[in-house]
DSSP file (Angstrom, degrees, kcal/mol; ACC not computed):
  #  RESIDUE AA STRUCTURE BP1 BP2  ACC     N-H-->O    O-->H-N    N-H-->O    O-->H-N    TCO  KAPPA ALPHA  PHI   PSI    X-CA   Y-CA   Z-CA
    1    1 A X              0   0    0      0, 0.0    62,-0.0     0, 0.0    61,-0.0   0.000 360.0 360.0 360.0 140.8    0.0    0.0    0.0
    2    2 A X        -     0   0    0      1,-0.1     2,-1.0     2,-0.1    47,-0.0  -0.376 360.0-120.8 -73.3 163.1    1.2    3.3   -1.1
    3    3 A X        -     0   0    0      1,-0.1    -1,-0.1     2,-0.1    64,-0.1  -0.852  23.8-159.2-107.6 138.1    1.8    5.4    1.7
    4    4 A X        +     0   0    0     -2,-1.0    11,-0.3    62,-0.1     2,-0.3   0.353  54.1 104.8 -87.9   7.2   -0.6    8.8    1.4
    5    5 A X  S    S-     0   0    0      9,-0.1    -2,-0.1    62,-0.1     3,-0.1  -0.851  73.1-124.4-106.5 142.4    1.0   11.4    3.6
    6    6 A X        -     0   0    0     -2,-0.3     3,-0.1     4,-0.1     6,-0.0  -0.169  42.7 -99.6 -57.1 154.9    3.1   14.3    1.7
    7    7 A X    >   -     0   0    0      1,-0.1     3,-0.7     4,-0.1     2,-0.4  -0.182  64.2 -67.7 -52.7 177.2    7.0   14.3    3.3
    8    8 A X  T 3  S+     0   0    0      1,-0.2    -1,-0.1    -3,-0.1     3,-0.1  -0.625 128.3  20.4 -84.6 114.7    7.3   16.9    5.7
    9    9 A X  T 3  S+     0   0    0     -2,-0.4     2,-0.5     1,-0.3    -1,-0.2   0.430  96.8 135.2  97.1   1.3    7.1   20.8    4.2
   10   10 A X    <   -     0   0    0     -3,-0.7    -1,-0.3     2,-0.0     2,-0.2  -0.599  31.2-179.9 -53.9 107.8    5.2   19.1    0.9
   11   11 A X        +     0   0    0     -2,-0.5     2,-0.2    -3,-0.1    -4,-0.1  -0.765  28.4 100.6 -99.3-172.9    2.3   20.8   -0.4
   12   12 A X  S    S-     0   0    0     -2,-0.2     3,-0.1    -6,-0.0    -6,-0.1  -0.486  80.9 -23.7 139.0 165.6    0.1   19.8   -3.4
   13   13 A X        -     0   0    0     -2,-0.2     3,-0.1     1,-0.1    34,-0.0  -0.300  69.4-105.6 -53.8 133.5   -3.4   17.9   -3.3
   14   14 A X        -     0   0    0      1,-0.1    -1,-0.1    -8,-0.0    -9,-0.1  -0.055  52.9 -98.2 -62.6 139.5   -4.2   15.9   -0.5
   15   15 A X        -     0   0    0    -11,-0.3    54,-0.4    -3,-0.1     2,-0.3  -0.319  43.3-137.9 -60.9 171.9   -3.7   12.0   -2.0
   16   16 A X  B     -a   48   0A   0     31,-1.3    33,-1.0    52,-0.1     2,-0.8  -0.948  10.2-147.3-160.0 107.9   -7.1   10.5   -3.0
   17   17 A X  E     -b   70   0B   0     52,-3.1    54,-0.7    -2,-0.3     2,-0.3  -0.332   7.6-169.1 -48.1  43.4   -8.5    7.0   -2.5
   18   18 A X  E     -b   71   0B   0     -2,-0.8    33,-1.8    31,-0.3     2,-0.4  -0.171  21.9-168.0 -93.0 120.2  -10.8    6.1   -5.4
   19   19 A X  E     -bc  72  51B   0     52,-2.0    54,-3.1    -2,-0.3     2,-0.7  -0.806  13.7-170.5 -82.5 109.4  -12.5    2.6   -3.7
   20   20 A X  E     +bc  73  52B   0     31,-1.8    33,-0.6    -2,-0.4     2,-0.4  -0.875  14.4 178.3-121.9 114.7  -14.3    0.5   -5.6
   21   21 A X  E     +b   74   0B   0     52,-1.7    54,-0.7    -2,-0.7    11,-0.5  -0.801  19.8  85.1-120.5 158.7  -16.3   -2.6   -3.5
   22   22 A X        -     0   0    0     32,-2.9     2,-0.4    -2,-0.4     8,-0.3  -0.848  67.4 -75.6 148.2 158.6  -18.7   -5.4   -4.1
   23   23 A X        -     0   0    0      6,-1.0     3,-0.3    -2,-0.3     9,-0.1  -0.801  28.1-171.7 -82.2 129.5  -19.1   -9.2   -5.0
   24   24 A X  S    S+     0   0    0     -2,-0.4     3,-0.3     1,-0.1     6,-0.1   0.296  85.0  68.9-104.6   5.0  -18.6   -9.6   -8.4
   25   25 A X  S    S+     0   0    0      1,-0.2   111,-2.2   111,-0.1   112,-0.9   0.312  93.9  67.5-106.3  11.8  -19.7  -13.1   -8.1
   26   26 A X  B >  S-f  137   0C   0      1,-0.3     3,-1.5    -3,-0.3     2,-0.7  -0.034  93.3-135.0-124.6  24.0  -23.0  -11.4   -7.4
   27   27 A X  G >  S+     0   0    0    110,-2.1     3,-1.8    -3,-0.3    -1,-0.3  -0.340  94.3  19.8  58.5 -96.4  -24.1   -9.9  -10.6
   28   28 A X  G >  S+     0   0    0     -2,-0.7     3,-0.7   104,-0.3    -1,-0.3   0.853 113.9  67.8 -27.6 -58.4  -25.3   -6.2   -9.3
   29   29 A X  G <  S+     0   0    0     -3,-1.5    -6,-1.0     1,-0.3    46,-0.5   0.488  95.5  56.9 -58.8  -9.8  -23.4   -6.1   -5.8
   30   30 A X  G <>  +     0   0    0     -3,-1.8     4,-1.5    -8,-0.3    -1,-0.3  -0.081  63.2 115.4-127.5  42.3  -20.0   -5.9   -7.5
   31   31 A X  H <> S+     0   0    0     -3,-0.7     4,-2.2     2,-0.2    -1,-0.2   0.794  78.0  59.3 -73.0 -42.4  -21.0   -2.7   -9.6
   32   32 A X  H  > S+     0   0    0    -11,-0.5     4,-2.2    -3,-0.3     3,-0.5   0.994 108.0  39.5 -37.1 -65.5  -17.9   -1.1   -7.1
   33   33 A X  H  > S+     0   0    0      1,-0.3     4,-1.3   -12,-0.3    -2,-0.2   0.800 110.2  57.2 -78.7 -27.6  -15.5   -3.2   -8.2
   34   34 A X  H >X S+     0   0    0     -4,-1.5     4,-0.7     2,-0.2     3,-0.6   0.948 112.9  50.3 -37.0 -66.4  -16.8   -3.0  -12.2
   35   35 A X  H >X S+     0   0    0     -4,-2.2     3,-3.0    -3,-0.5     4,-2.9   0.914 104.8  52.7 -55.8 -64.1  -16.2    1.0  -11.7
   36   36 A X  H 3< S+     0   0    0     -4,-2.2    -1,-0.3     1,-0.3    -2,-0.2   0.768 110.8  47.1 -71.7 -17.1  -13.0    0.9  -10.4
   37   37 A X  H XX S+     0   0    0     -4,-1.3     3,-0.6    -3,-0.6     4,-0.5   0.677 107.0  48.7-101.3  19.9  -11.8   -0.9  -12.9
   38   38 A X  H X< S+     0   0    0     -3,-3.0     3,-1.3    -4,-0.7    -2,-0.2   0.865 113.7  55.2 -78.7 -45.2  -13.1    0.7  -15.9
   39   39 A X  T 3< S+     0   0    0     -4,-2.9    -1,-0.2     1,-0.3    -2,-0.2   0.346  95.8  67.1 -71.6  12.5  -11.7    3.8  -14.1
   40   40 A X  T <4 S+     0   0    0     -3,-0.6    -1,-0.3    -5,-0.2    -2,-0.2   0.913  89.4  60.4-102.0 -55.6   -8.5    1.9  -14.0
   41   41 A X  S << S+     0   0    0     -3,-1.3     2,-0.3    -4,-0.5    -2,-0.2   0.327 101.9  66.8 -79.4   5.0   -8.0    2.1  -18.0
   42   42 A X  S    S-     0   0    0     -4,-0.1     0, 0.0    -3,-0.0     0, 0.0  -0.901  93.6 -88.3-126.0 174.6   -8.0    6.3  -17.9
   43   43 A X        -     0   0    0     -2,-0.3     2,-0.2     1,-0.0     0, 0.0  -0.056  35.7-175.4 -54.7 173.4   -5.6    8.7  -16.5
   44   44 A X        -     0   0    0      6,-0.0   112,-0.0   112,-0.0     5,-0.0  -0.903  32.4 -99.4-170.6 148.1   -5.8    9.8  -13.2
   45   45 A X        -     0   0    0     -2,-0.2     3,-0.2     1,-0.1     0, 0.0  -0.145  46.9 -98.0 -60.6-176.7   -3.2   12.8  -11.3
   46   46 A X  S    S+     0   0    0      1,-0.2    -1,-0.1     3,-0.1   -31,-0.0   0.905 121.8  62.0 -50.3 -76.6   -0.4   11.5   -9.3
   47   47 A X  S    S+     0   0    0    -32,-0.1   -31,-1.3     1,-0.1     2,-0.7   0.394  88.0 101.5 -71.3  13.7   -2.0   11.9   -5.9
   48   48 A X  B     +a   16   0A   0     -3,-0.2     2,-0.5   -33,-0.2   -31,-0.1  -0.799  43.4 178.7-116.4 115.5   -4.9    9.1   -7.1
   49   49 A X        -     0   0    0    -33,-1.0     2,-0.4    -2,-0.7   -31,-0.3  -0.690   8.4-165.5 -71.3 116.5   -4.8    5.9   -6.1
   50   50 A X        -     0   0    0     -2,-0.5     2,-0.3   -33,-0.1   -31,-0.2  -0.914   9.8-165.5-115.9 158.8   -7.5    3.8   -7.3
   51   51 A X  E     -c   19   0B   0    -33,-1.8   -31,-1.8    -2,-0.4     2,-0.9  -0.998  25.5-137.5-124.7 110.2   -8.3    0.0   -5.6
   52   52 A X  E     +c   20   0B   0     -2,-0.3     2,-0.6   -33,-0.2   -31,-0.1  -0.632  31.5 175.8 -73.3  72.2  -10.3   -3.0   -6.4
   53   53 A X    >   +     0   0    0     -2,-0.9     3,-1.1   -33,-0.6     4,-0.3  -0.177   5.0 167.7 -89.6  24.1  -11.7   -3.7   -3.0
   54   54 A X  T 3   -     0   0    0     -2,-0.6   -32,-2.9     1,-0.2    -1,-0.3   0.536  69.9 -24.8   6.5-101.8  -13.7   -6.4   -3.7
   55   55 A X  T 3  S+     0   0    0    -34,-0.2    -1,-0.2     1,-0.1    50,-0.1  -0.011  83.7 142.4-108.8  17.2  -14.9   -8.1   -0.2
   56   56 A X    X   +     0   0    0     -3,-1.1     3,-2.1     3,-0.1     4,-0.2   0.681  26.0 176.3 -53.0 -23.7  -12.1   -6.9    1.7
   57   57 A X  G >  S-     0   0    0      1,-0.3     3,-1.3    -4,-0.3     2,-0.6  -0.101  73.2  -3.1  50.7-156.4  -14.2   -6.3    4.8
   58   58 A X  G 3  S+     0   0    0      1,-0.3    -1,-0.3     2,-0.2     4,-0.1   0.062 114.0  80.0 -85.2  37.2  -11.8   -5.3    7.2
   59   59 A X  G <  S+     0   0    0     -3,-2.1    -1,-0.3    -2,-0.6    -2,-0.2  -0.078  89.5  70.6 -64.7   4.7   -8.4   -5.5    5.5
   60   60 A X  S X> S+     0   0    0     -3,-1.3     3,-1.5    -4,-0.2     4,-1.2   0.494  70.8  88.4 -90.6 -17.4   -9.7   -2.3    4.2
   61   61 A X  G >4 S+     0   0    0     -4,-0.3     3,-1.2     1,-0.3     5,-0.3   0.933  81.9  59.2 -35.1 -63.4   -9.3   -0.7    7.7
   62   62 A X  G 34 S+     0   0    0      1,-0.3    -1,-0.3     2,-0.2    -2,-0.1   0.497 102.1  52.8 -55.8 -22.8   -5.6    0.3    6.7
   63   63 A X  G X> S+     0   0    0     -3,-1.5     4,-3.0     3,-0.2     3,-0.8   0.847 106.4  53.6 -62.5 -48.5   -6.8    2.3    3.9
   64   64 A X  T << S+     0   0    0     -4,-1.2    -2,-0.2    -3,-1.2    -1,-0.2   0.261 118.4  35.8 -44.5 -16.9   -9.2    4.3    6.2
   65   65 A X  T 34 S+     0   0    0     -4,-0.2    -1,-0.3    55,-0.1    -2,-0.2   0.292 117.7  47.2-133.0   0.7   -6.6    5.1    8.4
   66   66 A X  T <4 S+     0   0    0     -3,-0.8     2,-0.3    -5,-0.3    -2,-0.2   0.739 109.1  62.7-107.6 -30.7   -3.4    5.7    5.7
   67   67 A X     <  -     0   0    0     -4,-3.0    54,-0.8     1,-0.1     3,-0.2  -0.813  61.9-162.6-101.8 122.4   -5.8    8.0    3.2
   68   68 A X  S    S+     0   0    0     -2,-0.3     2,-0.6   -64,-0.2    54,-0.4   0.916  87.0  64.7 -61.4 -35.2   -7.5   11.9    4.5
   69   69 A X        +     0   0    0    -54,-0.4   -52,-3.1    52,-0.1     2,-0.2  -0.840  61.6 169.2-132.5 142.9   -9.5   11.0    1.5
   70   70 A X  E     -bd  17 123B   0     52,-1.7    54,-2.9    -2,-0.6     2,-0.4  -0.586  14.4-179.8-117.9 152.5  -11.6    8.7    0.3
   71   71 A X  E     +bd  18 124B   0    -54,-0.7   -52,-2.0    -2,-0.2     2,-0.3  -0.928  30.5 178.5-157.6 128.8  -14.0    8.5   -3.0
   72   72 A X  E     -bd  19 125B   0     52,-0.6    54,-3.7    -2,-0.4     2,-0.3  -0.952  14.8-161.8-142.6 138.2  -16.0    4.7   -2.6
   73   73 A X  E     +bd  20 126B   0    -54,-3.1   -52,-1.7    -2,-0.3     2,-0.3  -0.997  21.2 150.3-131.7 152.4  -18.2    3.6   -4.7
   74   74 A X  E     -bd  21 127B   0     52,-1.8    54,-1.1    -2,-0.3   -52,-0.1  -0.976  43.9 -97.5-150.2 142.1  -20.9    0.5   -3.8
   75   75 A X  E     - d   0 128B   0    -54,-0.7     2,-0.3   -46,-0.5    54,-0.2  -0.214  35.3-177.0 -57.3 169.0  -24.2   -0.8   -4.6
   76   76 A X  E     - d   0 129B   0     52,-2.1    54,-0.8    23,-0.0     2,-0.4  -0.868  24.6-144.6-147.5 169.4  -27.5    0.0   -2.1
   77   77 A X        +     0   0    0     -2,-0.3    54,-0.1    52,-0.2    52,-0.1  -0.867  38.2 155.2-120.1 105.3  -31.0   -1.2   -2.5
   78   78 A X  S    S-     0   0    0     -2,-0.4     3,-0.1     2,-0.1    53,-0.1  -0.349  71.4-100.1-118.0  30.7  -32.6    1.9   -1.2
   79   79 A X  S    S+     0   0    0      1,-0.3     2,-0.3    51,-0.2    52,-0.1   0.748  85.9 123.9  93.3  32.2  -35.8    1.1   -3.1
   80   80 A X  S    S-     0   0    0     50,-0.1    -1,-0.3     4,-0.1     3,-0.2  -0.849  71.6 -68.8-114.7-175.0  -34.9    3.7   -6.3
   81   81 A X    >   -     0   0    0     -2,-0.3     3,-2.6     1,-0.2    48,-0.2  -0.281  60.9 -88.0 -63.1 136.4  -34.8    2.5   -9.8
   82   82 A X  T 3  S+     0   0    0      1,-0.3    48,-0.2    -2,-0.1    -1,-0.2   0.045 110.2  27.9 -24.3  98.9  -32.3    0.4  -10.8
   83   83 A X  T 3  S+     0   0    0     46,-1.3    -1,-0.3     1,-0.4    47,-0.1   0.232  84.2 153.7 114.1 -15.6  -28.8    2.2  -12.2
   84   84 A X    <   -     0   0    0     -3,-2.6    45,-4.7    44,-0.1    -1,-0.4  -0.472  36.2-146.8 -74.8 146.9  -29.3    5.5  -10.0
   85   85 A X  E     +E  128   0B   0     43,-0.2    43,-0.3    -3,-0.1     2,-0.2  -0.732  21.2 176.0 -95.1 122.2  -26.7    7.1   -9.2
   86   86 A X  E     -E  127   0B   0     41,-3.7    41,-3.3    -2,-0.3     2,-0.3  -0.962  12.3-155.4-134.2 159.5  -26.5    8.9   -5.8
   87   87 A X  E     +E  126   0B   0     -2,-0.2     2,-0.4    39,-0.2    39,-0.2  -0.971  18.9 156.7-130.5 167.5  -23.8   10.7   -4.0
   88   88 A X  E     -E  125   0B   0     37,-1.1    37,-2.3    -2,-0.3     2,-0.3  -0.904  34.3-133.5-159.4 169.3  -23.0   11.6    0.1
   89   89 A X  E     -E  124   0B   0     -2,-0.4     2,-0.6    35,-0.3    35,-0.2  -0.994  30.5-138.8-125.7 107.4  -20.4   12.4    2.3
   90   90 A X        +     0   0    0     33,-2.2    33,-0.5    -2,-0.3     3,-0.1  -0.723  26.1 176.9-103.3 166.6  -20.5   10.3    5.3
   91   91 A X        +     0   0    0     -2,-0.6     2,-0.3     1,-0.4    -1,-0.2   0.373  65.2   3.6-130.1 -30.5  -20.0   11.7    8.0
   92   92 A X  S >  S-     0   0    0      1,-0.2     3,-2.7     0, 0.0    -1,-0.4  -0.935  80.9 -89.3-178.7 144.7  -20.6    8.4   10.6
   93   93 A X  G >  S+     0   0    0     -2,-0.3     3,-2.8     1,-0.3     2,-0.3   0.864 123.0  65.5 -13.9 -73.3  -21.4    4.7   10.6
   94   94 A X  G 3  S+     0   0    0      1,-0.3    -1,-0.3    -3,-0.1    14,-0.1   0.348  93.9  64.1 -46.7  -1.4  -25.4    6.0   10.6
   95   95 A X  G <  S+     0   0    0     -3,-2.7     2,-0.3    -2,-0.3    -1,-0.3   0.502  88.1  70.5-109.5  -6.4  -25.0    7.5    7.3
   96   96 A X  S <  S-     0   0    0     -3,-2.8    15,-0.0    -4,-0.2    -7,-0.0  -0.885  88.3-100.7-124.4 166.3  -24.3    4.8    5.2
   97   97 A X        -     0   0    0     -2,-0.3    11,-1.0     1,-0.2    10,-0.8  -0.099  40.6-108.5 -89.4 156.0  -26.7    2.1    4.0
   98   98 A X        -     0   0    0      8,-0.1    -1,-0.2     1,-0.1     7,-0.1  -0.355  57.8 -72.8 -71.0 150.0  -26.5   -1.6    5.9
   99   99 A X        -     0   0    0      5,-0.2     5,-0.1     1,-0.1     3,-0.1  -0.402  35.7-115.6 -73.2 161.5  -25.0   -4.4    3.7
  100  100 A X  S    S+     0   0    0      1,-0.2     2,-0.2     3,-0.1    -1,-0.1   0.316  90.0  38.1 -90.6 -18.3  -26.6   -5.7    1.2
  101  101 A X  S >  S-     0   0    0      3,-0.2     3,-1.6     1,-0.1     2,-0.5  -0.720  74.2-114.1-150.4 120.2  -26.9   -9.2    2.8
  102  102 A X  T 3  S+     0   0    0      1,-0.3    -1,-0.1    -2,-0.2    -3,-0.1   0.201 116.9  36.1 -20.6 -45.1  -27.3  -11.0    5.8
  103  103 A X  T 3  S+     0   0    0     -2,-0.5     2,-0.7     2,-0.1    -1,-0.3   0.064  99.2  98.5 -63.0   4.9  -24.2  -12.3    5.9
  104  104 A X    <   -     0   0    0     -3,-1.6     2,-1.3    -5,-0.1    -3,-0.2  -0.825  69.7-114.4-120.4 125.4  -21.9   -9.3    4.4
  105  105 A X        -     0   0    0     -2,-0.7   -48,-0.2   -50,-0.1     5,-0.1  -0.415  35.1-155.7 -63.3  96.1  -20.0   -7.0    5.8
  106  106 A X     >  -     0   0    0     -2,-1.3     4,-0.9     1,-0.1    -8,-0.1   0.471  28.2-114.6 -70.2-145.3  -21.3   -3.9    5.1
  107  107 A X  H  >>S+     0   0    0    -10,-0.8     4,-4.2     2,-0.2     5,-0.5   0.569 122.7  62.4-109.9 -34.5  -19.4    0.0    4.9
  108  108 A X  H >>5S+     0   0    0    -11,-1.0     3,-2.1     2,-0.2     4,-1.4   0.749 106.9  42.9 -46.1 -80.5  -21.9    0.7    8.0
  109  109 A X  H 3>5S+     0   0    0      1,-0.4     4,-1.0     2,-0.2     5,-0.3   0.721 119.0  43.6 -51.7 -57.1  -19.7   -2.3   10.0
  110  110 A X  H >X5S+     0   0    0     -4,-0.9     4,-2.6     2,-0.2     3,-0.5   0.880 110.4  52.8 -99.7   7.5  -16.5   -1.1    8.7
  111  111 A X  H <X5S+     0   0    0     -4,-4.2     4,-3.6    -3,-2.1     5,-0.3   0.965 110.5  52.2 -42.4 -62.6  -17.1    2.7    9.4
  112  112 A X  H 3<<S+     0   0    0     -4,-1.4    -1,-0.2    -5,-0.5    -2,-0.2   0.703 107.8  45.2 -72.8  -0.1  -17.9    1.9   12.6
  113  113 A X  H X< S+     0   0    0     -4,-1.0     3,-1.3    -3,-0.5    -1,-0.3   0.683 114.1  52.7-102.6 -33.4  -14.6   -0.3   13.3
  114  114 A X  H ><>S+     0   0    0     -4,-2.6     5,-2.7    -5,-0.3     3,-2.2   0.890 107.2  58.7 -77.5 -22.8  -12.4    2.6   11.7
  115  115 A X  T 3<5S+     0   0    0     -4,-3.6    -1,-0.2     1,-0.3    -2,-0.2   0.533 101.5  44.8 -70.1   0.0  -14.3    4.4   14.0
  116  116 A X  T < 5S+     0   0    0     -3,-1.3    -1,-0.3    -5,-0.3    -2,-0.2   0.049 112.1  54.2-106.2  35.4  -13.2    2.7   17.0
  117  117 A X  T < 5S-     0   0    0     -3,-2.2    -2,-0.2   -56,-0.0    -3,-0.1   0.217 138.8 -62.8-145.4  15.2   -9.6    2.8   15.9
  118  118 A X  T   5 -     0   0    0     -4,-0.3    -3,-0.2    -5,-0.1    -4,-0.1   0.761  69.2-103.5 112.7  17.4   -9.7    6.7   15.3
  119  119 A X      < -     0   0    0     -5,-2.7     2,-0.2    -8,-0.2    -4,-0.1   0.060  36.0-106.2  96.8-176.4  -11.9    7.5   12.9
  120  120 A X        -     0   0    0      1,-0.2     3,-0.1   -55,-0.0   -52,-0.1  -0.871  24.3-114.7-149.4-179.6  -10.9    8.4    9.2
  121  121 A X  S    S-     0   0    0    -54,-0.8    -1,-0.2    -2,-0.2   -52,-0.1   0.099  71.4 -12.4-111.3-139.3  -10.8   11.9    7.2
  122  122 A X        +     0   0    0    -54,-0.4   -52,-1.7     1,-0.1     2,-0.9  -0.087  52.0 179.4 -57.5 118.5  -13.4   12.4    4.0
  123  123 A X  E     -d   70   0B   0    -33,-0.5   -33,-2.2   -54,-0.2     2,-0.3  -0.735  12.0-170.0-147.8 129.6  -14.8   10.4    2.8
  124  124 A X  E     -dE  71  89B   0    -54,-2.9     2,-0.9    -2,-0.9   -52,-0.6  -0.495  19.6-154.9 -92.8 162.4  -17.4   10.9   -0.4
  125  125 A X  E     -dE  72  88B   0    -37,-2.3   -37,-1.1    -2,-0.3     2,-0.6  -0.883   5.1-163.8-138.8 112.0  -19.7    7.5   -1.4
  126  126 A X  E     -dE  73  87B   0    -54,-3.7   -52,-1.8    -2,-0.9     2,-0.4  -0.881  15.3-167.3 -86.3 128.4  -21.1    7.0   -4.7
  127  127 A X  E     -dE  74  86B   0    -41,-3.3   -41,-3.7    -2,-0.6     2,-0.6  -0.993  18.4-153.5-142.4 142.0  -23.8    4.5   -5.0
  128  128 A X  E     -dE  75  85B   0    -54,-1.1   -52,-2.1    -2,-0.4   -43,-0.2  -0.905  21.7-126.5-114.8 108.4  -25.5    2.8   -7.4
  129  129 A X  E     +d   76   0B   0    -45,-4.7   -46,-1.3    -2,-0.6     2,-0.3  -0.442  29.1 178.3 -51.0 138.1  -29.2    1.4   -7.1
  130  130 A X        -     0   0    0    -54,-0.8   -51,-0.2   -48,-0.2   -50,-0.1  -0.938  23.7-155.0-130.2 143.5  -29.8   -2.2   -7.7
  131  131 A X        +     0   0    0     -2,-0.3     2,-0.2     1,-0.2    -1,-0.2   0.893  66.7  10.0 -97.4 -93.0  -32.9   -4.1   -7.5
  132  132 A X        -     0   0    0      1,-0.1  -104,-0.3     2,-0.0    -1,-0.2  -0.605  64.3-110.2-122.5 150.6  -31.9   -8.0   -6.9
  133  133 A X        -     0   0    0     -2,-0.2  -106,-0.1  -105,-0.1  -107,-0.1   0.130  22.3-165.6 -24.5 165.1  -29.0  -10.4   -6.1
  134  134 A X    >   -     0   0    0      3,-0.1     3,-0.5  -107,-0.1  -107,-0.0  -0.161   9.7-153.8-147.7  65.0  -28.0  -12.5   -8.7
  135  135 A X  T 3  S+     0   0    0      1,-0.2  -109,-0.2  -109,-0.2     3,-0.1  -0.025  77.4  10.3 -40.9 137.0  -25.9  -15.2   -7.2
  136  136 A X  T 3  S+     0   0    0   -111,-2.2     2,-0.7     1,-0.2    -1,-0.2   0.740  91.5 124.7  76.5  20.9  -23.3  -16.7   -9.8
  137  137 A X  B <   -f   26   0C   0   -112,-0.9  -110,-2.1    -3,-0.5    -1,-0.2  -0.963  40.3-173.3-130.8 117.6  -23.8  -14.2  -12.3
  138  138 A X        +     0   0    0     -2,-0.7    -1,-0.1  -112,-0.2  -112,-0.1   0.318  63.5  72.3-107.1 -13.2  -20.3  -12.3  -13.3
  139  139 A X  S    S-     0   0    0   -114,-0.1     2,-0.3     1,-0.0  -113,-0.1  -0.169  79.0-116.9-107.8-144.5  -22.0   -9.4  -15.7
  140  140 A X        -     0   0    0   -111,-0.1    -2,-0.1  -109,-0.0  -113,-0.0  -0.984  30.7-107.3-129.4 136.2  -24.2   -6.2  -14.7
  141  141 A X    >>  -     0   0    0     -2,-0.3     4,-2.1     1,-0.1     3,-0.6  -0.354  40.1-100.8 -50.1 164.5  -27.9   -5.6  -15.8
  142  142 A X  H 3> S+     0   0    0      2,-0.2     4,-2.0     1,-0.2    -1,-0.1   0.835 118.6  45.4 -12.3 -73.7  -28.4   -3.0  -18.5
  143  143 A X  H 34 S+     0   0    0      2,-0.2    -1,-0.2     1,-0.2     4,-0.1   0.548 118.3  44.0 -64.6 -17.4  -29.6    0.0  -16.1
  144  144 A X  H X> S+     0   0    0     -3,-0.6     3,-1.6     2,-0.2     4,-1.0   0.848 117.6  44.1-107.3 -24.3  -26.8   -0.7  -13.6
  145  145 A X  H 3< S+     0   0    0     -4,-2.1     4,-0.4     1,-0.3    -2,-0.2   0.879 111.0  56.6 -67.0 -32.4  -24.1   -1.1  -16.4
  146  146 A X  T 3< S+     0   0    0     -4,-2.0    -1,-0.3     1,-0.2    -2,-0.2   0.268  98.4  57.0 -39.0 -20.0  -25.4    1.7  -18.0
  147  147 A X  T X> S+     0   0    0     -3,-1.6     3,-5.7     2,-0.1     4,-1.4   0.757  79.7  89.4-100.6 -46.9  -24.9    4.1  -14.8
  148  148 A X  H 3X S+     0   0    0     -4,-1.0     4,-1.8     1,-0.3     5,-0.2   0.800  85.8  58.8 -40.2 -35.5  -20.9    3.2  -14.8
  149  149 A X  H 3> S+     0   0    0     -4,-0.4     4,-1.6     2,-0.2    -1,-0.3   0.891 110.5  38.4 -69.3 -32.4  -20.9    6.5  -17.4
  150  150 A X  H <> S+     0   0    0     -3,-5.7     4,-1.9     2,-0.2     5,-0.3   0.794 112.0  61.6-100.4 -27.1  -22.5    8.9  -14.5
  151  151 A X  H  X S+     0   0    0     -4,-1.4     4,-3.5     2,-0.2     5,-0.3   0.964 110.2  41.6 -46.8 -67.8  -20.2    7.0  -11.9
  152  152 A X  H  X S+     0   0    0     -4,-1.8     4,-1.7    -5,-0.3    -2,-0.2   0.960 112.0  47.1 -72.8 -55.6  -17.3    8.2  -13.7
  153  153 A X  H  X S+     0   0    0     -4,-1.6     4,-0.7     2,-0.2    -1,-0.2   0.919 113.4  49.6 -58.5 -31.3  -18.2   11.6  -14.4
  154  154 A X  H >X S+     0   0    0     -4,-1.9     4,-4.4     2,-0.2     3,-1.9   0.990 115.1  53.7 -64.3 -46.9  -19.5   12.2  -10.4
  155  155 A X  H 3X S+     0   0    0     -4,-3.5     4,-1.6     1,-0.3    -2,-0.2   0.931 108.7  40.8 -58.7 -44.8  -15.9   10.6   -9.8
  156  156 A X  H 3< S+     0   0    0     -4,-1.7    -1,-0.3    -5,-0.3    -2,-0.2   0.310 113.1  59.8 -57.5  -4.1  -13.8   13.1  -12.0
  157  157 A X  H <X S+     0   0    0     -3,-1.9     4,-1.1    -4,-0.7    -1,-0.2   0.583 110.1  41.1-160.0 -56.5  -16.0   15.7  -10.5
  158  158 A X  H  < S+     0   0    0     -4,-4.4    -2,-0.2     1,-0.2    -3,-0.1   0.735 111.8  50.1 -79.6 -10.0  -14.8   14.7   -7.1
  159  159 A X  T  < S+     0   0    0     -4,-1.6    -1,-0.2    -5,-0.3    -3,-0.2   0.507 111.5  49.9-102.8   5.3  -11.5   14.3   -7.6
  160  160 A X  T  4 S+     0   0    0     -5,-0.2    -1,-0.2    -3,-0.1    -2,-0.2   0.600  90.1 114.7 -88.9 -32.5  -11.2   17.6   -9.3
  161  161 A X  S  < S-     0   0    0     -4,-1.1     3,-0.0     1,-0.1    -4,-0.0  -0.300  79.7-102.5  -1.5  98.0  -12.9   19.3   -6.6
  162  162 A X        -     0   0    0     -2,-0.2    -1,-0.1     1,-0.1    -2,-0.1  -0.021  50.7-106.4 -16.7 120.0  -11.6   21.9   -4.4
  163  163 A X              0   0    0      1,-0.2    -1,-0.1    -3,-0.1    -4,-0.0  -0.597 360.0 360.0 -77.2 164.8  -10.9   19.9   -1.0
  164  164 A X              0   0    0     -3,-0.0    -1,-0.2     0, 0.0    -2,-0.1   0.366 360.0 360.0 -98.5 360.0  -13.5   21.0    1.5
């Protein structure tokens, strides 16, 4: 892992996670990890790292606590149509949606364990609506593969951004 803090008397833009998570073995759910690597195949500045961050659960911790900022993007089922795009800044555990399955470690679970271990700096969330599971199923519907174009422009959008 690269290490994100400038040397000592460095300026220049604060380094920039871009985090892409999900099951890919779960058709929808791995819409993260589909982004980041489309976003892999363009340019990116210096200070952005981007990460396939698949199911890391919390072997992601170390990122959360080596990067001030962070750019994730993940599925939700928050009951809009299929392929929307949403963006937030959370702020706390309570801000981000529960995982996606009983069994899965969701961003709530590890927000709140980087937040017992000292918290982490900015951190923006892109998300992509999805309707259903698809166990065993490697591709993306239509409407959610179709969103990866507004995924990438909200990401270039953030990482061009003024930090706040």
């Amino acid at each position: 892992m690269p290490d994100s803090t400038p040397p000592d008397g460095a300026t220049g833009p604060t380094p920039i996670l871009l985090l892409g998570v999900g099951n890919l073995l779960v058709g929808d759910e791995g819409v993260g990890v589909h982004a980041v690597r489309a976003l892999e195949t363009e340019s990116w500045p210096a200070h952005v790292t981007l990460l396939d961050g698949g199911t890391g659960g919390f072997q992601l911790l170390e990122y959360f606590q080596s990067f001030r900022r962070i750019i994730l993007i993940d599925a939700t089922r928050d009951g809009a149509p299929a392929g929307t795009v949403r963006l937030f800044r959370a702020r706390g555990p309570q801000d981000c949606p529960p995982a996606l399955g009983a069994h899965d470690l969701g961003l709530r679970d590890l927000l709140s364990a980087a937040a017992l271990l000292g918290g982490w700096g900015e951190l923006q969330v892109v998300t992509v609506a999805i309707e259903e599971l698809r166990p065993m199923c490697l591709e993306l519907s239509p409407p959610v593969a179709a969103a990866l174009a507004e995924v990438r422009v909200q990401v270039r959008r953030l990482v061009e951004a003024p930090e706040a």
